[in-house]
ZAMARGU-4260 file (C-alpha; in steps of 0.2 Angstrom, whole numbers, plus 5000, padded with zeros to 4 digits):
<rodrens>
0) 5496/5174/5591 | 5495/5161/5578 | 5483/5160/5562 | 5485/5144/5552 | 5482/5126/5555
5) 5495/5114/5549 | 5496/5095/5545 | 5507/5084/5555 | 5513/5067/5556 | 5520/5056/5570
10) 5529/5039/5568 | 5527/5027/5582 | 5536/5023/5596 | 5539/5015/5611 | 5530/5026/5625
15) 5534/5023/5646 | 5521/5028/5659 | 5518/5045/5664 | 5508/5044/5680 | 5503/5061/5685
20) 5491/5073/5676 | 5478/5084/5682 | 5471/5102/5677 | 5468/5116/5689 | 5452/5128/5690
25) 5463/5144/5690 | 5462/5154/5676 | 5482/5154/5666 | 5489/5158/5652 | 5508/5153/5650
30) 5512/5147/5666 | 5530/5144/5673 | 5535/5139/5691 | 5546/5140/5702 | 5549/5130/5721
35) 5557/5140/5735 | 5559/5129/5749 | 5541/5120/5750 | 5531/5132/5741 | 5528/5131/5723
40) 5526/5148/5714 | 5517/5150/5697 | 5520/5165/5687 | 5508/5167/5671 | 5502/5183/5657
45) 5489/5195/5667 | 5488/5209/5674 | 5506/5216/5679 | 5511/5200/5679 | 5498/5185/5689
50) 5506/5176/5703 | 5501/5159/5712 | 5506/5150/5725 | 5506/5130/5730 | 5510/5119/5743
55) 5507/5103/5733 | 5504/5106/5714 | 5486/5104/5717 | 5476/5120/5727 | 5482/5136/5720
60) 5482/5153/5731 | 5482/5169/5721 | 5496/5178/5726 | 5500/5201/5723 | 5505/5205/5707
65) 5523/5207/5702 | 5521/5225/5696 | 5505/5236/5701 | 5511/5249/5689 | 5516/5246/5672
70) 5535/5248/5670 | 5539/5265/5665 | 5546/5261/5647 | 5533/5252/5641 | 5521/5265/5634
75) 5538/5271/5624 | 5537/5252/5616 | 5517/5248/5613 | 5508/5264/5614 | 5495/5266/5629
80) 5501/5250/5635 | 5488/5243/5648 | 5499/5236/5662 | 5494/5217/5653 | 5511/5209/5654
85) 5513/5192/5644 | 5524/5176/5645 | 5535/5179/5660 | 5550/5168/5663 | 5558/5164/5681
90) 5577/5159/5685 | 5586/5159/5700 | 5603/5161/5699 | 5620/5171/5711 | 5606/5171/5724
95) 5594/5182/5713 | 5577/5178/5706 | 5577/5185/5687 | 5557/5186/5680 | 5558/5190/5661
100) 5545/5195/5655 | 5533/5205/5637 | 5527/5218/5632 | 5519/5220/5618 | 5503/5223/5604
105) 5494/5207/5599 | 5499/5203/5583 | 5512/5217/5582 | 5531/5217/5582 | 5531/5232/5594
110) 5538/5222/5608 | 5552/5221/5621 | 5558/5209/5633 | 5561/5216/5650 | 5567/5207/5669
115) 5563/5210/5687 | 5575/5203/5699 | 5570/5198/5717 | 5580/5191/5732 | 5566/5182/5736
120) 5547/5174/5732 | 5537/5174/5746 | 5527/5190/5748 | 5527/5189/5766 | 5547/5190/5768
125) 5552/5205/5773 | 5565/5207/5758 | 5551/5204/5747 | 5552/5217/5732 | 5553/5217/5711
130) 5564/5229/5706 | 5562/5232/5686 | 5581/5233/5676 | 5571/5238/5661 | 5574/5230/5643
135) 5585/5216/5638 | 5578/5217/5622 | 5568/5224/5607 | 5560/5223/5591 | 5552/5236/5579
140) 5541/5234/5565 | 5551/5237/5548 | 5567/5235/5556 | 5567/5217/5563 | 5560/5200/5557
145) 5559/5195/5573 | 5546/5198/5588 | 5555/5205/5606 | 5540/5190/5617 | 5540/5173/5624
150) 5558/5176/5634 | 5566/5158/5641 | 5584/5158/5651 | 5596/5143/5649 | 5614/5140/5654
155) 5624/5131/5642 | 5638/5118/5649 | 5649/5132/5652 | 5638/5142/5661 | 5635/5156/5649
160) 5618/5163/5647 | 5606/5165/5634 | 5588/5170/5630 | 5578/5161/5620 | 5563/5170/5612
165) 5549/5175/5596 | 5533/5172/5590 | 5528/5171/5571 | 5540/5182/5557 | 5556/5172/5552
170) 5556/5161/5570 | 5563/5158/5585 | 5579/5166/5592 | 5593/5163/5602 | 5604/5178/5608
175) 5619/5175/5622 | 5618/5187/5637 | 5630/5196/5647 | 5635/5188/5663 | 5621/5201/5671
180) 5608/5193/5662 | 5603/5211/5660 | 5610/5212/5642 | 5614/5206/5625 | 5633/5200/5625
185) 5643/5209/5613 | 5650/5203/5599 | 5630/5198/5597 | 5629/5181/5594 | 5612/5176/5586
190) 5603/5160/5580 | 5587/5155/5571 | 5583/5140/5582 | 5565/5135/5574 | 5558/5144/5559
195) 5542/5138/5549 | 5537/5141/5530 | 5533/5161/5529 | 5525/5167/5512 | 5536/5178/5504
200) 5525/5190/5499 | 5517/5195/5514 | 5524/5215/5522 | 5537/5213/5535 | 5526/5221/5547
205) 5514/5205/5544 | 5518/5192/5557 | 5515/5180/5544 | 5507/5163/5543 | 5523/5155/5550
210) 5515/5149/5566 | 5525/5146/5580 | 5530/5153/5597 | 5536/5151/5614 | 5551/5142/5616
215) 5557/5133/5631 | 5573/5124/5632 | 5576/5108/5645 | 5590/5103/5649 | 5591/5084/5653
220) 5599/5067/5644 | 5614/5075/5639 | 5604/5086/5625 | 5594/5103/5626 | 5575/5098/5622
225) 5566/5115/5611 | 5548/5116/5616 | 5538/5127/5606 | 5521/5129/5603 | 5511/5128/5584
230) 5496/5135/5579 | 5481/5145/5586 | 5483/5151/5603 | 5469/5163/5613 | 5455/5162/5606
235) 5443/5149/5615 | 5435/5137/5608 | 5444/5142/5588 | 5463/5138/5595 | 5472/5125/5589
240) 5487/5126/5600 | 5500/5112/5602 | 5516/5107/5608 | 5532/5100/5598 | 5548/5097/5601
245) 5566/5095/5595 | 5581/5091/5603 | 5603/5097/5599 | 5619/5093/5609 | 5623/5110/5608
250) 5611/5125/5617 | 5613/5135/5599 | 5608/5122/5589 | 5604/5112/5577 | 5589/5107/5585
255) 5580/5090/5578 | 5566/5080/5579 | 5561/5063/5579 | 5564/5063/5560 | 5579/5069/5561
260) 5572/5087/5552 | 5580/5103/5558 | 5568/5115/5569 | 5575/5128/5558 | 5566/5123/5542
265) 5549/5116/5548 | 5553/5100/5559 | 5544/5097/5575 | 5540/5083/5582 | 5520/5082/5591
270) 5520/5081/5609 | 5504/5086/5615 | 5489/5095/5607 | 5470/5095/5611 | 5459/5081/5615
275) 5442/5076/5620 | 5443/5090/5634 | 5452/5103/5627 | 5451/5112/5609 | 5470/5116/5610
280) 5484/5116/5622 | 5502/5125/5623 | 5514/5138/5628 | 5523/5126/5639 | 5538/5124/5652
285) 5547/5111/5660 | 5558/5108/5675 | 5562/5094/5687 | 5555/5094/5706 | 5560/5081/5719
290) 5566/5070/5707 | 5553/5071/5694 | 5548/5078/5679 | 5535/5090/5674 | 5528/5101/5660
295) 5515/5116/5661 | 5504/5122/5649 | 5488/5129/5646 | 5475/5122/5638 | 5456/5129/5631
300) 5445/5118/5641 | 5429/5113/5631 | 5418/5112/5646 | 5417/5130/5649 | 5418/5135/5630
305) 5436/5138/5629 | 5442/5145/5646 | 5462/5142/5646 | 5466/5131/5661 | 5482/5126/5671
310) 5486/5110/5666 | 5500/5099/5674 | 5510/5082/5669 | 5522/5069/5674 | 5536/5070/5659
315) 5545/5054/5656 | 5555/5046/5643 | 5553/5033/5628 | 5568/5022/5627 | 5575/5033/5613
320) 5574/5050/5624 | 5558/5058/5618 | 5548/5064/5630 | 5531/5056/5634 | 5515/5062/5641
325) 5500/5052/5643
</rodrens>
């Protein structure tokens, strides 16, 4: 949900080769994936959650929905709530699939994060079943300058979990979890990990023009790499989606970019946004399969006027550790 373009600048620098990137026909927004043995599973924003399958990457087999009826709390946090779920997040981890996951209003701070946990991904396995542990997390409107969306899991060094989340207000969080990863850790332990410029005298219940959302942190070079996602998402051939990134030693922050500018107050550092075939990309993830790496994103294909599309690329590395698509 994001409403105001920005200007940004890129220095140069030293690109590698990325050799793989192609888009899918499958209709996606948010996408994140998961391998089980030698099936790729895709879980994106739809209808109680939209779930894909994959043998290579390439041909996508729609797959049941994670939840054929909304969860039972969520009409207590978004009124009338339509069983549309946004932004899941999947992790594996003591032998259990978590699925994080939204609900929400657009444009509203009547949210909640929530998780699912499954022994398994492949529908046909007879231990196939999401079962809902309700809400990690919440925000409300007047209360919190913060939106409860956009959930991401990562370990630290030590193990210890913590969600990363937010859209728009006063930015992007980080909150440390309980060894369940059903709950915040107590004492809480929070951080602002990206924030942009909000005009002071827009209503706490505003989201704001400080756009930015969607965090996703990759592990990989000895640093935690933030992706998060600037400008206009969903709405066609208008958004202006893109991805930057920052980069800290420590999960909690700092986080930098190339510049050397705290994600905290504005920095960012472009890594994709939309070309001759698309009018915007973004909300991405990233993860390492067979040896390679890959991002995921979406992306409003101009083709067919704005239709977000899967899209898929090889992520290497510049000889300073940035990341490089081509």
């Amino acid at each position: 949900m994001v409403y105001k373009n920005i200007k940004y600048t890129l220095s140069g620098f030293l690109m590698l080769i990325a050799s793989v990137s192609f888009a899918q026909e499958i209709v996606v927004h948010d996408p994140v994936v998961f391998k089980q043995k030698d099936t790729y599973y895709l879980f994106c924003t739809g209808n109680g959650i939209s779930v894909f399958s994959s043998k290579d990457l390439k041909k996508w087999n729609k797959e049941p929905q994670v939840f054929a009826e909304k969860p039972i709390w969520a009409d207590g946090v978004a009124a009338d709530f339509k069983n549309h779920i946004w932004a899941p997040d999947i992790s594996f981890h003591n032998n259990t699939y978590y699925l994080y996951y939204s609900v929400s209003a657009f444009a509203k701070n009547t949210s909640a994060i929530g998780v699912a946990t499954n022994t398994t991904l492949d529908p046909k396995d007879k231990n196939y079943k999401w079962v809902d542990q309700g809400i990690v997390i919440q925000s409300q409107p007047n209360r919190d300058m913060w939106n409860a969306i956009d959930p991401n899991l990562v370990f630290d060094e030590n193990n210890t979990p913590w969600l990363s989340f937010g859209s728009f207000w006063e930015g992007l969080k980080l909150v440390k979890l309980n060894p369940d990863l059903k709950s915040i850790a107590q004492p809480q332990e929070w951080y602002t990990i990206a924030k942009r410029k909000r005009t002071f005298e827009l209503a706490d219940s505003d989201p704001g023009d400080g756009a930015l959302e969607a965090p996703f942190i990759f592990k990989k070079n000895g640093y935690y790499y933030q992706f998060l996602s600037w400008d206009l998402c969903c709405r066609g051939e208008k958004s202006t989606y893109k991805v930057v990134v920052g980069r800290s030693k420590n999960v909690t922050g700092p986080y930098l970019d190339k510049e050397g500018k705290q994600l905290d107050q504005g920095g960012g550092s472009l890594v994709v946004q939309g070309d001759e075939n698309y009018f915007g990309v973004g909300h991405n993830s990233a993860y390492t399969f067979d040896g390679k790496d890959y991002m995921f994103y979406h992306a409003y294909e101009k083709k067919t006027k704005g239709t977000p599309r899967l899209v898929i690329r090889e992520m290497q590395w510049d000889a300073d550790l940035w990341p490089v698509l081509k």
